[in-house]
C-alpha positions, 0 to 999 in steps of 0.5 A: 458408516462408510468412513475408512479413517476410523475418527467419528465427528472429524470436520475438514476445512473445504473452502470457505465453510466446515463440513462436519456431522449432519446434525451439527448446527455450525456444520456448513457456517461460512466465515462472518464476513463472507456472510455479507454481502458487497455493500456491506462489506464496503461499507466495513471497509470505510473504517478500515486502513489500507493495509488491513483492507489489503490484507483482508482482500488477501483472505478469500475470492470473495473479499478480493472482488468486494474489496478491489472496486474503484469505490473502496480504493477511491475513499482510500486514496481521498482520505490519504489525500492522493489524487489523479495525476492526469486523465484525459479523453483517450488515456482516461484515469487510472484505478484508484488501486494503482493511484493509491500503489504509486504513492508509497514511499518508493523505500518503505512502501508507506504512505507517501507525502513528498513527491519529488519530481526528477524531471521538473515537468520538463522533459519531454516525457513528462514528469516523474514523480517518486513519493516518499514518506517523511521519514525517508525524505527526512534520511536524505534531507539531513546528509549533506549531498557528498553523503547520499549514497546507495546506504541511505535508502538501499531498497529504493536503490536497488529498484530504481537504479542510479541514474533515478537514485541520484537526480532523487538525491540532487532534486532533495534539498540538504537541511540547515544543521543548527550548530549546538551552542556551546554554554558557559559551564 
């Protein structure tokens, strides 16, 4: 029948759909959720986590367009409690997407919860904010400031730079260590 390879019934993956026998039923079948259509994937990703949504957007042309709108990102960003920093007449807001991206935690890229600001909102360029989760902050928070160094969160180091790295460490405050008492054995 004209197939040089000598296999009857072989079915090669082209895009999203399998190409197989003409009388074969799942022949031309799409996967699932490129079957939705935008709504409804959206409406899907309401439930989702971001990291699965991001991850989901990384499977095909169709998803990445559905799943990156401002809406899914926004729904994103208000369940993690992140805001718009600043918006104004000429700048205007920033996508949801780049909002919730510029929230993670600058060592391990979760979800931020401390945003330490290295300028105080003094300097004329404005604040600078580094997020970082609580885990991190909470390295940091526990050495005493003669002991933060580029070790305790090399990643963020290696990104940032020292002069980031160490107003980061001086702007942390150093926890109380509760001495253990010593009981009477």
């Amino acid at each position: 029948s004209g197939d040089s390879s000598g296999v009857q019934g072989e079915r090669r993956l082209q895009g999203p759909a399998m190409v197989g026998n003409a009388g074969d039923e799942s022949a031309a079948r799409p996967p699932l959720l490129v079957m939705f259509n935008e709504e409804m994937v959206c409406e899907i990703a309401r439930h989702l986590p971001a990291t699965s949504i991001a991850l989901l957007s990384a499977t095909s042309k169709q998803l990445q367009h559905a799943l990156g709108t401002d809406d899914v990102w926004k729904r994103v960003c208000e369940a993690a409690g992140f805001k718009q920093r600043s918006a104004t007449r000429t700048r205007g807001s920033k996508p949801w997407k780049e909002v919730y991206v510029s929230n993670l935690c600058i060592e391990c890229m979760r979800e931020g919860r401390v945003n330490v600001d290295l300028h105080g909102g003094r300097s004329s360029s404005g604040s600078r904010l580094m997020p970082l989760c609580m885990a991190c902050f909470d390295k940091v928070a526990k050495l005493p400031p003669s002991e933060r160094t580029r070790l305790v969160l090399p990643r963020a180091w290696e990104r940032q730079g020292f002069d980031a790295m160490k107003l980061l460490f001086q702007k942390v405050p150093a926890q109380k260590c509760k001495k253990k008492k010593n009981l009477p054995g």
